[in-house]
C-alpha positions as CSV (number, residue, x, y, z in Angstrom):
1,X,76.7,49.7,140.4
2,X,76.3,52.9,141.7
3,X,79.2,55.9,140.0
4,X,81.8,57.2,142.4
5,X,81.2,60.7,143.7
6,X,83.4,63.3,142.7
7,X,86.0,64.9,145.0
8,X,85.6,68.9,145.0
9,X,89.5,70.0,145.4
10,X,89.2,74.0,146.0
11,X,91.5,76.1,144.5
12,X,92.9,79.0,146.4
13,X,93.4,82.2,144.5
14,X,96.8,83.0,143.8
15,X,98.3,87.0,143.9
16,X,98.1,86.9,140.4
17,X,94.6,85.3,140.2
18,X,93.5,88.4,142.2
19,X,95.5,91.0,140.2
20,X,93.2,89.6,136.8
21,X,90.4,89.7,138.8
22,X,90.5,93.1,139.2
23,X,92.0,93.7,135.8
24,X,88.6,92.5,134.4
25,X,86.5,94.2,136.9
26,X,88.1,97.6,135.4
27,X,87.5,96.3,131.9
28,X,83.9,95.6,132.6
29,X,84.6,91.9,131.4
30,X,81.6,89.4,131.4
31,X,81.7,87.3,134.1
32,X,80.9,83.9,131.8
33,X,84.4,85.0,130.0
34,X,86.4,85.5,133.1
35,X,84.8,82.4,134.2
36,X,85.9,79.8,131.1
37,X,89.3,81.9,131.6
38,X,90.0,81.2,135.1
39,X,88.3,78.0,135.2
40,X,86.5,78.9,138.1
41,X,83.0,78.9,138.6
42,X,80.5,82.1,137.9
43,X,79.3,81.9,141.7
44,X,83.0,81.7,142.9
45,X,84.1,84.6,140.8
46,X,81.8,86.7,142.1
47,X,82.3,86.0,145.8
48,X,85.7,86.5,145.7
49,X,84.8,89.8,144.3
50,X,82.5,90.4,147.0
51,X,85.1,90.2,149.5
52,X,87.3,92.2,147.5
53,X,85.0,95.0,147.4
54,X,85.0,95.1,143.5
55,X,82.2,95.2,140.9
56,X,82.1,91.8,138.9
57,X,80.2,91.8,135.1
58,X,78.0,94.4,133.6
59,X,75.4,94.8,136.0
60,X,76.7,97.1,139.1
């Protein structure tokens, strides 16, 4: 029997979500930290950063 396929529920980023988002970015926070802190994936983080127009992790 074949397993079932998970569902991918997307989680949108709430005004507070973005506000530590750029608190980190100022810090210079590791993305792998931010990422296990936010429960949001590396790739996602820094996306979402992209859009922002703010430097994500060490390498800028």
């Amino acid at each position: 029997m074949a397993k079932a396929k998970k569902i991918l529920a997307r989680k949108s980023y709430t005004a507070a979500d973005l506000k530590l988002l750029k608190q980190h970015s100022k810090a210079k926070t590791p993305v792998a930290r931010i990422s296990k802190q936010m429960k949001r994936s590396v790739g996602a983080l820094r996306q979402k950063a992209l859009q922002l127009g703010i430097g994500l992790g060490h390498q800028r």
